[in-house]
NUDRENDREN-341432 format. One line per field, with one value per residue: x, y, z of N, C-alpha, C, O in turn; residue number from 1; residue in one letter. Coordinates in pm, 1 decimal, m for minus. Layout:
BEGIN
nX: [X / ...]
nY: [Y / ...]
nZ: [Z / ...]
caX: [X / ...]
caY: [Y / ...]
caZ: [Z / ...]
cX: [X / ...]
cY: [Y / ...]
cZ: [Z / ...]
oX: [X / ...]
oY: [Y / ...]
oZ: [Z / ...]
nr: [NUM / ...]
rest: [A / ...]
***
This chain:
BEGIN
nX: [9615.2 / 9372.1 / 9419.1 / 9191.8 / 9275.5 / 9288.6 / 9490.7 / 9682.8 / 9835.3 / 10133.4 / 10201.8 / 10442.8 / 10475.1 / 10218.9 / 10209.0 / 10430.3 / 10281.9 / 10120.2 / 9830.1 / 9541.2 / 9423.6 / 9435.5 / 9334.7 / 9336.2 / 9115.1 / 9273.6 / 9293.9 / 9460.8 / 9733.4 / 9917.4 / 10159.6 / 10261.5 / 10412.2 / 10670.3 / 10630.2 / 10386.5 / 10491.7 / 10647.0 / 10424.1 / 10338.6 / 10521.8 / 10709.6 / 10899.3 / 11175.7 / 11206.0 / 11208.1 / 11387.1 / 11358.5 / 11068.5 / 10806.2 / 10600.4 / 10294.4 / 10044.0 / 9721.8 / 9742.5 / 9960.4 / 10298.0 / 10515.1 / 10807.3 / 10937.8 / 10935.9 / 10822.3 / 10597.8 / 10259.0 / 10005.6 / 9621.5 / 9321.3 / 9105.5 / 9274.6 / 9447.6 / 9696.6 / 9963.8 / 10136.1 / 10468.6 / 10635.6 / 10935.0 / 10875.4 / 10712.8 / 10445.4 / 10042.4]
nY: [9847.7 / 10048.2 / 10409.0 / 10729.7 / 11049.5 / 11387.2 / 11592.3 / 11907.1 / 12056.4 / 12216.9 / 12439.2 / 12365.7 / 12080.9 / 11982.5 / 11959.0 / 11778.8 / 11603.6 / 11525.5 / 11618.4 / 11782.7 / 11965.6 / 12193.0 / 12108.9 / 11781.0 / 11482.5 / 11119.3 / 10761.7 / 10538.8 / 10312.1 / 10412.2 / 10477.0 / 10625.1 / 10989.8 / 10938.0 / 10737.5 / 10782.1 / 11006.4 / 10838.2 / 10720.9 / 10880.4 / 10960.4 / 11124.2 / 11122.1 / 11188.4 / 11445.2 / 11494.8 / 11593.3 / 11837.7 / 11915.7 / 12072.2 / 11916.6 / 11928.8 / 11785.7 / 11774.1 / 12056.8 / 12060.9 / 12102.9 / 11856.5 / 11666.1 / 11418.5 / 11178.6 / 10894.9 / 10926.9 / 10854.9 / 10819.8 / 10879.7 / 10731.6 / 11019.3 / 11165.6 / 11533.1 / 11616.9 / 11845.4 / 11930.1 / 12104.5 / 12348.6 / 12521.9 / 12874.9 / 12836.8 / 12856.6 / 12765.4]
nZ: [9620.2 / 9515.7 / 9463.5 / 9468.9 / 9370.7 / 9378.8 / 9177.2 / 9157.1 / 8887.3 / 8821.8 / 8527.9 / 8382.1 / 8461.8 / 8430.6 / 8201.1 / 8097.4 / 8209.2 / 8072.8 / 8072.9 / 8027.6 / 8204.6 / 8472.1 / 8705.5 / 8781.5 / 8786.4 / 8908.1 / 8929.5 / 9067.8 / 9142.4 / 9309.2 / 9609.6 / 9756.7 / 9716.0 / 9575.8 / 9431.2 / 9297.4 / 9128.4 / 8965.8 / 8797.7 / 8686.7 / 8541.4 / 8552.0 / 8755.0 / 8698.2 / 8761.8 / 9071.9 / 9217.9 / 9217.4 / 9229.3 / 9416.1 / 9624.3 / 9755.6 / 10000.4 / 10043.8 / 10086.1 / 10282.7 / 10269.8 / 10171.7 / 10226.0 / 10210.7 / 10019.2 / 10043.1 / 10209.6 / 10288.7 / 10053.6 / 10078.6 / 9972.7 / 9831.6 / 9893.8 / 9829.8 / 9580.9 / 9516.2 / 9244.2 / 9188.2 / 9023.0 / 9166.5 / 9200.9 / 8965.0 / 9065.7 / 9073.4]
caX: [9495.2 / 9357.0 / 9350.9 / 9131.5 / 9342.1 / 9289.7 / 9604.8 / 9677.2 / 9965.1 / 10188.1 / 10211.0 / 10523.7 / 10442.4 / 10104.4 / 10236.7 / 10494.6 / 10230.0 / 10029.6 / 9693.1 / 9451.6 / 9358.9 / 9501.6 / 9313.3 / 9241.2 / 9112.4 / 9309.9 / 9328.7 / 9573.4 / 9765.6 / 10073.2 / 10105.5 / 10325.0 / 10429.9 / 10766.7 / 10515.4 / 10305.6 / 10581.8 / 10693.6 / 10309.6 / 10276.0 / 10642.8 / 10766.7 / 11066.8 / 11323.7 / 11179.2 / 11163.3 / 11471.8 / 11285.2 / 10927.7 / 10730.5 / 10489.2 / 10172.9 / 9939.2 / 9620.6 / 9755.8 / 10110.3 / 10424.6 / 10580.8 / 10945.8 / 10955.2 / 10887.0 / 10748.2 / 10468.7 / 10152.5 / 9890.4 / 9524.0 / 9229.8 / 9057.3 / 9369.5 / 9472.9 / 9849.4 / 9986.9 / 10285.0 / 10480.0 / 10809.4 / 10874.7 / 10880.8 / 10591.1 / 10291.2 / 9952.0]
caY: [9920.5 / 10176.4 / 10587.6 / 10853.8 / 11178.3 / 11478.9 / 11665.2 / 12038.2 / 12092.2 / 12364.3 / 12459.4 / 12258.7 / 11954.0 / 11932.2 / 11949.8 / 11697.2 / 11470.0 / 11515.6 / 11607.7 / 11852.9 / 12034.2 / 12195.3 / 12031.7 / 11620.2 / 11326.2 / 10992.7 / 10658.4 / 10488.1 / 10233.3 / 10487.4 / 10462.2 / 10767.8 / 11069.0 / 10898.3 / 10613.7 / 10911.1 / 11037.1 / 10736.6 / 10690.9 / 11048.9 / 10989.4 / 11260.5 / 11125.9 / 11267.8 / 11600.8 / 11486.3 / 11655.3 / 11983.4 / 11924.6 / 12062.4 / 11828.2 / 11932.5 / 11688.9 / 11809.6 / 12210.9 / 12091.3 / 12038.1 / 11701.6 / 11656.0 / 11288.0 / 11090.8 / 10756.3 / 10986.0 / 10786.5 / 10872.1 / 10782.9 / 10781.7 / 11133.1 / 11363.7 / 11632.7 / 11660.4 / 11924.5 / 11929.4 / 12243.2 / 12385.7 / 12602.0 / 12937.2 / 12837.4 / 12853.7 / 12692.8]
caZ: [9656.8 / 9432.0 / 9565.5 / 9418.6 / 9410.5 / 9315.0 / 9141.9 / 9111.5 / 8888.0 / 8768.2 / 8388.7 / 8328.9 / 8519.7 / 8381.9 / 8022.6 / 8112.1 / 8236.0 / 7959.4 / 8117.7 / 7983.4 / 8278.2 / 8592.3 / 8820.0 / 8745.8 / 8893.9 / 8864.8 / 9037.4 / 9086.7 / 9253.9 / 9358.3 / 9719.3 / 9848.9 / 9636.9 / 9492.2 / 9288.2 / 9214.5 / 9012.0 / 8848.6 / 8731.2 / 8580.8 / 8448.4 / 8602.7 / 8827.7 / 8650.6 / 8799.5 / 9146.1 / 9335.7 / 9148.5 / 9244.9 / 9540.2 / 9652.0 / 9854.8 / 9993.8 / 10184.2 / 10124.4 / 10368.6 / 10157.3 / 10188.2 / 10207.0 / 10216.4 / 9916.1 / 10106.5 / 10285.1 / 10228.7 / 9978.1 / 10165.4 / 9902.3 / 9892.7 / 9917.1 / 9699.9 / 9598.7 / 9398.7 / 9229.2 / 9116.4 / 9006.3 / 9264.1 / 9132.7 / 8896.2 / 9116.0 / 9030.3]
cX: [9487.8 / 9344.0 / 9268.0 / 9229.6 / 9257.7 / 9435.1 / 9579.9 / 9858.0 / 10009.2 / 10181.8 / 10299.8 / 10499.8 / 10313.4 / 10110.1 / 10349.6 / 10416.6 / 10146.5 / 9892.2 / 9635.7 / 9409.7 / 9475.9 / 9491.8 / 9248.9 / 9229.4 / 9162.9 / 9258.6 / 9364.3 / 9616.6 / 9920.8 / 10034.3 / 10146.9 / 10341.4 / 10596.5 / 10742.9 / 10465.2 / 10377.3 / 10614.7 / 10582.5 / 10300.7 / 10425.6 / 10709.4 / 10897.2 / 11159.8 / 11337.9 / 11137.0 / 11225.2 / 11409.2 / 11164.9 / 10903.7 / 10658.3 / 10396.7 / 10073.2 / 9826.2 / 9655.3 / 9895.5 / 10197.3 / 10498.9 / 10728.1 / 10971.5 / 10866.2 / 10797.2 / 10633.1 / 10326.5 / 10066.6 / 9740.6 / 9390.6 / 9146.5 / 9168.9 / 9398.3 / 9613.4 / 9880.8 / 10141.3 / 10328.3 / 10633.4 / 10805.5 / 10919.8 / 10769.1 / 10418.1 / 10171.2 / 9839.9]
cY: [10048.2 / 10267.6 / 10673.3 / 10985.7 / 11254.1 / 11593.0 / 11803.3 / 12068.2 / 12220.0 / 12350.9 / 12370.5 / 12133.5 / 11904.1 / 11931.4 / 11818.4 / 11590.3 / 11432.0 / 11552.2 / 11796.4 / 11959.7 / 12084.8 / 12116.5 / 11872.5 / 11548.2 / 11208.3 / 10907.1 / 10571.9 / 10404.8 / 10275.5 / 10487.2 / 10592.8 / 10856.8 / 11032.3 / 10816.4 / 10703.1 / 10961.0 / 10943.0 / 10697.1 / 10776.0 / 11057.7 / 11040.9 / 11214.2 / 11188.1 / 11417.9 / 11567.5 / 11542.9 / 11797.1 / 12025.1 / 11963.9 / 12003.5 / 11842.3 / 11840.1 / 11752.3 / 12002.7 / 12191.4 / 12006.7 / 11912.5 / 11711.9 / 11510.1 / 11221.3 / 10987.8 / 10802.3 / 10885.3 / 10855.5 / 10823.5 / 10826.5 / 10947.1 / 11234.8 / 11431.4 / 11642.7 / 11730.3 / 11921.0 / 12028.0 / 12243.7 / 12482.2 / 12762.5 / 12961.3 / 12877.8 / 12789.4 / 12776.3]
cZ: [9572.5 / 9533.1 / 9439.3 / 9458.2 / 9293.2 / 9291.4 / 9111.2 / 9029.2 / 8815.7 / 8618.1 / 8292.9 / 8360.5 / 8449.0 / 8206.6 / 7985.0 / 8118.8 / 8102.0 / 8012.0 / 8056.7 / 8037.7 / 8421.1 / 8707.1 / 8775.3 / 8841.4 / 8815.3 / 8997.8 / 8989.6 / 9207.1 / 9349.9 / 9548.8 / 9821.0 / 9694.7 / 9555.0 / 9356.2 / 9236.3 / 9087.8 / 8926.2 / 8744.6 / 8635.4 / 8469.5 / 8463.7 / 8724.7 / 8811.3 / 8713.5 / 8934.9 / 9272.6 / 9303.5 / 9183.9 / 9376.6 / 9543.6 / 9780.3 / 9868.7 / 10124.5 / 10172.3 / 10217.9 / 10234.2 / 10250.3 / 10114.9 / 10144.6 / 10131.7 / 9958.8 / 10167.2 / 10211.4 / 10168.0 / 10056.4 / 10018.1 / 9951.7 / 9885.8 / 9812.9 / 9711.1 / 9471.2 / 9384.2 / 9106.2 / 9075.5 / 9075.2 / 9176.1 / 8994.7 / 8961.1 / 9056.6 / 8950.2]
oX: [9576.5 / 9292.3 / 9303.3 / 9251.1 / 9199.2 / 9473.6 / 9478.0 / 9963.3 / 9936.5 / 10152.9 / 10270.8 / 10505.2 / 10307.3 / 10024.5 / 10356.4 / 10446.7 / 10123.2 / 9819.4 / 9703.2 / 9362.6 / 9574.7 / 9577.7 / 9131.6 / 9292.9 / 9127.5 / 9211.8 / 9323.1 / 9572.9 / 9996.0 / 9923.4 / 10090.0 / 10300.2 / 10632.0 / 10792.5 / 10490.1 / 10333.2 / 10610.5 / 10611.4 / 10262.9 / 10441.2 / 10808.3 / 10977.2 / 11227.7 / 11438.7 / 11020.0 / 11174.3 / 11422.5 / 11135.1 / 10967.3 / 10599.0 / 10416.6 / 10010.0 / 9843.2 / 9592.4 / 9955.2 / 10178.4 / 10522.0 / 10758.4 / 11023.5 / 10746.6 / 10685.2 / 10549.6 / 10315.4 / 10037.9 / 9750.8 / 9379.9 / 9131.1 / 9157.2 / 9373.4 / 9665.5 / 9845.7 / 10232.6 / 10279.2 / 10721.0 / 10703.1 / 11002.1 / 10747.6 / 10314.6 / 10209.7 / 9743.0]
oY: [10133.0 / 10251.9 / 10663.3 / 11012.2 / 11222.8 / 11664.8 / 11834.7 / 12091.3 / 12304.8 / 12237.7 / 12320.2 / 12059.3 / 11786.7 / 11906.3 / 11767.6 / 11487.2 / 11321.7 / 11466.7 / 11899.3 / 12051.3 / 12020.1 / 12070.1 / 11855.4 / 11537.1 / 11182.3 / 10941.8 / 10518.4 / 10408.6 / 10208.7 / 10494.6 / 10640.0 / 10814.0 / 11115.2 / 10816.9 / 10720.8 / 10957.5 / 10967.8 / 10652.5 / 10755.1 / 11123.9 / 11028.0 / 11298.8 / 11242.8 / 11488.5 / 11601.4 / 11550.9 / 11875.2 / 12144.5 / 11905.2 / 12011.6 / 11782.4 / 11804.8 / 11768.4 / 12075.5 / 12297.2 / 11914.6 / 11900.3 / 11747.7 / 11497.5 / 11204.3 / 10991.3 / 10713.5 / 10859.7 / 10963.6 / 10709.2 / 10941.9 / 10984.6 / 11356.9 / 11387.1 / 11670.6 / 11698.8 / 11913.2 / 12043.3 / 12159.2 / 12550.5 / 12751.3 / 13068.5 / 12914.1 / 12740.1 / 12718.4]
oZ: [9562.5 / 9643.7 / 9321.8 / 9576.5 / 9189.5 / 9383.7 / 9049.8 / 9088.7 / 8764.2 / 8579.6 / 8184.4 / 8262.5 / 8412.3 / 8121.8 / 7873.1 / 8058.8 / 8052.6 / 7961.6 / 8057.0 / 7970.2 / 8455.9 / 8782.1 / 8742.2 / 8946.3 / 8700.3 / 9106.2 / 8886.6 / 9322.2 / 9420.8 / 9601.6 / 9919.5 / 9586.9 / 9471.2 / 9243.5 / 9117.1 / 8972.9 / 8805.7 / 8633.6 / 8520.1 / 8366.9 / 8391.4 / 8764.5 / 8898.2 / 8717.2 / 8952.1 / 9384.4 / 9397.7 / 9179.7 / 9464.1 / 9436.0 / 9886.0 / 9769.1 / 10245.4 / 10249.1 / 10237.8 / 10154.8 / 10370.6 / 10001.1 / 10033.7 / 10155.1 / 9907.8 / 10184.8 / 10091.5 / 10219.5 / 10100.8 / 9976.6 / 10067.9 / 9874.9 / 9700.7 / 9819.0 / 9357.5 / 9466.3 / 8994.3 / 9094.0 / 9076.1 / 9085.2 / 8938.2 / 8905.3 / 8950.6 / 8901.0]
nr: [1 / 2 / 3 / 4 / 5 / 6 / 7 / 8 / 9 / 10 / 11 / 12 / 13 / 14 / 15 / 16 / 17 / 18 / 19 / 20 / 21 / 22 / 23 / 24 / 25 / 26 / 27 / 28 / 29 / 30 / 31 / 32 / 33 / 34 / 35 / 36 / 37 / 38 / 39 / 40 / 41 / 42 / 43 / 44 / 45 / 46 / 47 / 48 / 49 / 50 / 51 / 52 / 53 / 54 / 55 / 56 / 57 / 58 / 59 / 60 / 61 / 62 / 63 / 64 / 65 / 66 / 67 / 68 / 69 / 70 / 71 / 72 / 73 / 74 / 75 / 76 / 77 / 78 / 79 / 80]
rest: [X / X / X / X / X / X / X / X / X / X / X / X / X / X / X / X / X / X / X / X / X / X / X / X / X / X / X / X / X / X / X / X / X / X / X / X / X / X / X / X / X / X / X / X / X / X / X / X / X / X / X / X / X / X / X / X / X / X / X / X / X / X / X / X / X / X / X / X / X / X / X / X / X / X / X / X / X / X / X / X]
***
C-alpha cells in the first residue's frame, strides 16, 4: 500500500538522502519508520536519528506510517 508523507529533515539527513529541500513530499510503500529509513538509505543512521511523526517522537521503529502524516527526521542536536 502506497503512503503520502510529508518529511521534515535535518541538514545532514537531508543531504544524506539526497533531497533538495527541507521539507518534501514522497510516496512510498515504507510502512513504519524502520522501512522509511531503509527507502531514504539512511539505516545506517538509525540508532542516531530522532524520528517525529505527527510533531510526537517515536521510539519504536515498527510504529505505523498512515497516509497523510508528517515524519521528521533529525540528528539530535541538529534541529530542523
Amino acid at each position: 500500500m502506497v503512503v503520502r508523507l510529508t518529511l521534515r529533515l535535518g541538514p545532514v539527513v537531508r543531504e544524506r538522502a539526497g533531497a533538495g529541500a527541507r521539507v518534501v513530499q514522497v510516496e512510498t510503500e515504507a510502512a513504519t519508520p524502520a522501512e522509511l529509513l531503509r527507502w531514504l538509505g539512511l539505516a545506517d543512521l538509525a540508532d542516531d536519528l530522532m524520528v517525529v511523526v505527527n510533531h510526537q517522537m517515536v521510539t519504536d521503529g515498527q510504529a505505523p506510517l498512515r497516509d497523510g502524516d508528517e515524519v521528521g527526521l533529525y540528528l539530535p542536536l541538529e534541529g530542523g
